[in-house]
C-alpha positions as CSV (number, residue, x, y, z in Angstrom):
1,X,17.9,2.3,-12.7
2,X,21.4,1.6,-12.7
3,X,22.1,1.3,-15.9
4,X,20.3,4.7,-16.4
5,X,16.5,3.4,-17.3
6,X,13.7,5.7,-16.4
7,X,10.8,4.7,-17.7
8,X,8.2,2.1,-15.8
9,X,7.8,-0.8,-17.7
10,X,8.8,-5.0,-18.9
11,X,12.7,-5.3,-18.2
12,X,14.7,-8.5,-18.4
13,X,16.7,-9.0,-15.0
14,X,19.2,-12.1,-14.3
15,X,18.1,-12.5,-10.8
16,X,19.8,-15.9,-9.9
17,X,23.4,-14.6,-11.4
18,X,25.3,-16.3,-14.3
19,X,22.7,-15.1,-16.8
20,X,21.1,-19.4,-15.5
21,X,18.1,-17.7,-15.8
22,X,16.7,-14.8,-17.3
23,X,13.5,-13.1,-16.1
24,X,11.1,-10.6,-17.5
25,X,9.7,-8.2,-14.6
26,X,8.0,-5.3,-14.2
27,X,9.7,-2.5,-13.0
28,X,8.1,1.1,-11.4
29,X,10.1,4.0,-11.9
30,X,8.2,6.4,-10.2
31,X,6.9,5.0,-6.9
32,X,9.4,6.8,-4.3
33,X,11.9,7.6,-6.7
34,X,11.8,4.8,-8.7
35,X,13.9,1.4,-8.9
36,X,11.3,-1.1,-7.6
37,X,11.2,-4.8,-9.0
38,X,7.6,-6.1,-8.4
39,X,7.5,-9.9,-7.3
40,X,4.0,-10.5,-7.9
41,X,1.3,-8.0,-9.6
42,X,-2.1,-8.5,-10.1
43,X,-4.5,-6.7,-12.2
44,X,-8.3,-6.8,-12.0
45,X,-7.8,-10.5,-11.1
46,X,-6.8,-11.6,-14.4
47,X,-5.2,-14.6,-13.4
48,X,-6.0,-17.2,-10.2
49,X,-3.3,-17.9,-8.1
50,X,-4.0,-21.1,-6.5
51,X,-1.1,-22.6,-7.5
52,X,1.7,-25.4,-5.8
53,X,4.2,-25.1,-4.4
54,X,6.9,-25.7,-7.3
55,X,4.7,-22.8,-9.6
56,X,5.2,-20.2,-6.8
57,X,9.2,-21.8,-6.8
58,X,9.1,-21.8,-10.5
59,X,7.5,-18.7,-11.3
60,X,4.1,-18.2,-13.5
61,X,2.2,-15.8,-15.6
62,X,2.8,-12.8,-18.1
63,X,4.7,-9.5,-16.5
64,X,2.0,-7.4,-18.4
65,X,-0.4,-8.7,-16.8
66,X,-0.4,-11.1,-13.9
67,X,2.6,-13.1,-12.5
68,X,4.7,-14.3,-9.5
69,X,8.5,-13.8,-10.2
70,X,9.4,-17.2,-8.3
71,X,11.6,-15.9,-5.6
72,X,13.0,-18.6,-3.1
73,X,10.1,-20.0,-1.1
74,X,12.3,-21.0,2.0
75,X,11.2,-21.8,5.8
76,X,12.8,-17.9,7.8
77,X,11.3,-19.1,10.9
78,X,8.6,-17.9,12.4
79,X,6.6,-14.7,14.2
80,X,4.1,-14.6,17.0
81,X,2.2,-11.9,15.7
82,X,2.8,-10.8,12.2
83,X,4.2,-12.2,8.6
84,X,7.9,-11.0,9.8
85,X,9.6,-14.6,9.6
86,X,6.3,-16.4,8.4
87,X,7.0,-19.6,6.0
88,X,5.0,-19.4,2.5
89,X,2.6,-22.3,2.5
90,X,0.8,-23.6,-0.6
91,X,-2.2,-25.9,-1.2
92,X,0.2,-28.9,-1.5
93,X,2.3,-27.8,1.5
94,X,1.3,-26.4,5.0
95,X,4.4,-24.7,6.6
96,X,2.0,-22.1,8.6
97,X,1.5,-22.3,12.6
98,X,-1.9,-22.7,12.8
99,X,-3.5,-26.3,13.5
100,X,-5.2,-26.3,9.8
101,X,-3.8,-25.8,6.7
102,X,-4.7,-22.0,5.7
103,X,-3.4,-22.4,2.1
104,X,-6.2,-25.1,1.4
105,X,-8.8,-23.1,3.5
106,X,-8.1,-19.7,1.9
107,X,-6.7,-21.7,-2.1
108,X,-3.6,-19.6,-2.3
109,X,0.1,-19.7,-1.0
110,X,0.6,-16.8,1.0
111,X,3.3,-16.6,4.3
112,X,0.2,-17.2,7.0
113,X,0.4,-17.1,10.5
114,X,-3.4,-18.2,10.6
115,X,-6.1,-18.0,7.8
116,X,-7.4,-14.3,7.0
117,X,-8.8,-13.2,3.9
118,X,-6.8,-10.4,3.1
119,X,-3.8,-11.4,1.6
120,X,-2.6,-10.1,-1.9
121,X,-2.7,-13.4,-3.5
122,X,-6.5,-14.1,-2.7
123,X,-9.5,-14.7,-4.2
124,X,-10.8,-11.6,-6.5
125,X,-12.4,-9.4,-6.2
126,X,-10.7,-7.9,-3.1
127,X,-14.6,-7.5,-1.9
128,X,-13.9,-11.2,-0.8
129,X,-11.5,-9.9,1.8
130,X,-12.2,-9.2,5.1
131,X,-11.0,-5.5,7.1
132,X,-8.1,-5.5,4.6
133,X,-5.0,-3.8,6.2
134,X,-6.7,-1.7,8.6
135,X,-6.4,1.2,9.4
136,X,-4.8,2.2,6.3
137,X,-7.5,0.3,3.5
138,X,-10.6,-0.1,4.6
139,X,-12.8,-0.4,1.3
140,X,-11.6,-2.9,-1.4
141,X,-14.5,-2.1,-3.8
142,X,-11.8,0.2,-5.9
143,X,-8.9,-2.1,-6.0
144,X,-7.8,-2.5,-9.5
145,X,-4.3,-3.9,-8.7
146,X,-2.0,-5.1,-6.1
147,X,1.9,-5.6,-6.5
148,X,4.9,-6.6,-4.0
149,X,7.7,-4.9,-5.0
150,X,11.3,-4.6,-4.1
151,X,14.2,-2.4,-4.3
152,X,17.9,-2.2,-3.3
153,X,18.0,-0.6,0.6
């Protein structure tokens, strides 16, 4: 949007400076006024993402369609009752507080405080997930796509 784009769509972005390495994302322009950088989307479950640890570092997948943007995986500490500060844990690394290892139990990295099975990297279909963000999404059967997406504050 700063350069004066409008238009939702594949954009190349140097996110890691010095043009080291260039990215193709998906950006939305018109979800609250626009600007957004989506991190990971998903779209009818076109892709698995039980991945390791270096893909989610690395990055994987195709911006039209399915991908993880390979943002920096690093321990933030940690929360007693919500993702806030949670470390991402893989299935070949278990950085979550609970006594197993949710990444193997659930086959996805995620940032888990314990295992649940509503997490936007999960098995699809989203019927798979239990009491998904409740109050607010209730019924999975209509979920087409999921994204994380960021903006400048």
């Amino acid at each position: 949007m700063e350069s004066g784009e409008t238009t939702s769509g594949l954009y190349v972005i140097d996110p890691f400076g010095g043009r080291q390495r260039l990215v193709t994302v998906y950006c939305d322009m018109e979800t609250n006024n626009g600007g957004w950088t989506s991190i990971q989307r998903r779209l009818s479950g076109t892709m698995n993402f039980d991945k390791t640890w270096t893909e989610f570092k690395n990055g994987f997948g195709d911006p039209t369609n399915a991908y993880w943007i390979g943002d920096n995986m690093i321990n933030t500490g940690f929360s007693s009752t919500n993702l806030n500060g949670a470390s991402f844990s893989t299935v070949d690394r278990d950085n979550d507080r609970y006594s197993g290892h949710c990444a193997v139990a659930d086959n996805r990295g995620w940032w888990f405080n314990a295992c649940h099975d509503a997490f936007l990297n999960g098995p699809w279909p989203p019927e798979y997930w239990h009491e998904p963000w409740i109050p607010t999404i209730t019924d999975v059967s209509n979920i087409a796509e999921v994204r994380m997406m960021i903006k400048p504050a």
